[in-house]
C-alpha positions in Angstrom: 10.5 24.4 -20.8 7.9 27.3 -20.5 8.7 31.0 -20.2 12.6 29.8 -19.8 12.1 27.5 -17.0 11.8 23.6 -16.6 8.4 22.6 -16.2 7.4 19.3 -14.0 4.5 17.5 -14.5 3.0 14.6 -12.6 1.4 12.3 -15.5 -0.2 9.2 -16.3 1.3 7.2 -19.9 0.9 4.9 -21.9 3.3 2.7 -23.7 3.4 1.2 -27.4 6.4 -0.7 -28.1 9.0 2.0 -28.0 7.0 5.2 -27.8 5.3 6.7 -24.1 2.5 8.5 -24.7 1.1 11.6 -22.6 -2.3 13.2 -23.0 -3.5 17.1 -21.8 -6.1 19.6 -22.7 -5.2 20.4 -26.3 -5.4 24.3 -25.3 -3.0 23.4 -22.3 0.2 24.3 -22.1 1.8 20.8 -22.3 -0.2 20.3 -25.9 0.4 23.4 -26.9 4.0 24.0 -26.3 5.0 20.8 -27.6 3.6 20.0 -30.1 6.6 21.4 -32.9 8.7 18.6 -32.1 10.0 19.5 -28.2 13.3 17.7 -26.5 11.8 16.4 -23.4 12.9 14.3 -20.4 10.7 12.1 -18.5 11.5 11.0 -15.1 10.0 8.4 -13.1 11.0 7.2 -9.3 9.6 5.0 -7.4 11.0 4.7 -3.3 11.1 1.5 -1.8 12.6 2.3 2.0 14.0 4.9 4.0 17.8 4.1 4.6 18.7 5.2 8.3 22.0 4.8 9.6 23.6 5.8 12.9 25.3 8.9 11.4 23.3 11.9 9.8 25.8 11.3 6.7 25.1 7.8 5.7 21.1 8.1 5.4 20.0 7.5 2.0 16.8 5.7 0.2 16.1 2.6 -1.4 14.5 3.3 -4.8 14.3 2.6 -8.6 14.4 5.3 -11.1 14.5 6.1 -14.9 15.0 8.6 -17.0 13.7 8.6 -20.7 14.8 11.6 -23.4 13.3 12.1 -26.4 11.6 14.2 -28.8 7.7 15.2 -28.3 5.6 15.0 -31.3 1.5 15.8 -31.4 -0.5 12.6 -32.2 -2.6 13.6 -35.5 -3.0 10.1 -37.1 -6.9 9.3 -35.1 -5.9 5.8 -35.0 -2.8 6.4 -33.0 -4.4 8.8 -30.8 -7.1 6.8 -30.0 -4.8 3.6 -28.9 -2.5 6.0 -27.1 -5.4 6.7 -24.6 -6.8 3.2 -24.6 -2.8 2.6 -23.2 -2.6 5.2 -21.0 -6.4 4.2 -19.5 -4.7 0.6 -19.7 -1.9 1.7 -17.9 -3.9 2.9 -14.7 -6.3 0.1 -14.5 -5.7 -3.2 -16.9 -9.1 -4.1 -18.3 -10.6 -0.8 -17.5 -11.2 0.5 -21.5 -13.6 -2.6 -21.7 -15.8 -1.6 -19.1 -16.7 2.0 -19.8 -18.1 4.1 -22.7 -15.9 5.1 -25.3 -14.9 8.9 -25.6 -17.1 10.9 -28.1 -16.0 12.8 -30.8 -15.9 16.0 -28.5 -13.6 14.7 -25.6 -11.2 13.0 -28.1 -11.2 16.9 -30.2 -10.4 18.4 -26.9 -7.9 16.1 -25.7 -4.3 16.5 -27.1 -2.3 13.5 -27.4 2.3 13.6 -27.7 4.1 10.7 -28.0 7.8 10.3 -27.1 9.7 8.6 -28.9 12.2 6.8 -26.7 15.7 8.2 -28.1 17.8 7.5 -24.4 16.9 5.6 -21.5 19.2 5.3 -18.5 17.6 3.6 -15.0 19.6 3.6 -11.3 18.2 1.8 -8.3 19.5 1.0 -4.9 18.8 -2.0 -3.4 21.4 -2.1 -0.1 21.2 -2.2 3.3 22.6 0.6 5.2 26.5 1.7 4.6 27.9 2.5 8.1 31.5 3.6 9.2 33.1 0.5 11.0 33.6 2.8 14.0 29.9 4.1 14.3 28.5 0.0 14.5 29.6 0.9 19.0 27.1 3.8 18.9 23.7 3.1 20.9 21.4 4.5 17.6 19.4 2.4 15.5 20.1 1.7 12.1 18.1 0.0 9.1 15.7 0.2 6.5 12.1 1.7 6.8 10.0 -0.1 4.0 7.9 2.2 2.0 4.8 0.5 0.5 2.2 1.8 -2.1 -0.8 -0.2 -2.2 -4.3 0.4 -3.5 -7.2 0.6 -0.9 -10.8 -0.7 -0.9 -12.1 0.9 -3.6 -15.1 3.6 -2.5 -18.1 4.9 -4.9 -19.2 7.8 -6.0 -22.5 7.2 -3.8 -24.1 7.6 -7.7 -23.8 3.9 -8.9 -26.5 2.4 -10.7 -28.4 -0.3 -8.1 -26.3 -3.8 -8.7 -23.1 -2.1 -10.5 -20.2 -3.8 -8.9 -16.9 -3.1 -8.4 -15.2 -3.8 -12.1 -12.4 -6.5 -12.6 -9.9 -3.8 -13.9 -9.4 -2.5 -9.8 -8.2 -6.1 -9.4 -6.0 -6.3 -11.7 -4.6 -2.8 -10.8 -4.2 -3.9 -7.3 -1.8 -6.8 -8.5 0.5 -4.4 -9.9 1.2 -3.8 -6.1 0.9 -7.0 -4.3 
């Protein structure tokens, strides 16, 4: 919550056994207004397929969801903070920490770390095939699911790459995640 109104953020995590870890400018809002101890809610869904059915009504989605509560708490311990952005690097691209430089003592002082600590989890998903009236089966209007897909593309340099650098094995790894 800032200035009395719920604040949504799209962010990458991290995960260490029961604790999700976020990561901001330490002079940014999220660090800053957190970092006492905040209630927060985290909210993640993911949409599978557009449900369309023959009557405006009965449209829906296919999706999975979850929603995490807990209590926000600034990382100060440097071992901590420096595994919670190793996970949320890991997170994006498995493999990827291994194949770049480590952050130096000035990115890792500007970079503000929270960890959640997971108090409540609930998840809801729906995996079904349209739900249609009996009577609205006779009607000449199509009905079914439209798939959604994510997947990653070719990946496409920065046109700066050293000669003979080549794409790393983390981006293959990543792209598994959504095979």
């Amino acid at each position: 919550v800032s200035e009395e109104r719920p604040m949504v953020i799209p962010m990458s995590l991290g995960m260490i056994d029961h604790t999700l870890y976020v990561h901001g400018a330490k002079a940014g809002r999220l660090i800053k207004q957190n970092k006492e101890g905040a209630p927060v809610c985290v909210t993640a869904t993911h949409v599978d397929g557009i449900v369309a059915t023959r009557s405006a009504f009965h449209h829906s989605m296919n999706y999975r969801s979850a929603v995490i509560h807990g209590t926000a708490r600034l990382v100060t311990d440097p071992q901590e903070h420096y595994d919670a952005l190793k996970s949320i690097v890991e997170h994006l691209l498995p493999g990827r920490w291994d194949e770049v430089r480590d952050m130096n003592r000035k990115e890792r002082a500007a970079t503000g770390v929270l960890a959640i600590d997971i108090e409540y989890a609930s998840a809801k998903s729906r995996q079904a095939p349209p739900g249609e009236d009996a009577q609205d089966y006779a009607l000449p209007f199509w009905g079914g699911i439209i798939p959604v897909t994510t997947a990653l593309g070719a990946p496409v340099d920065d046109n700066k790459l050293l000669d003979g650098v080549k794409v790393p094995a983390s981006i293959g790894q990543a792209r598994k995640k959504f095979a």
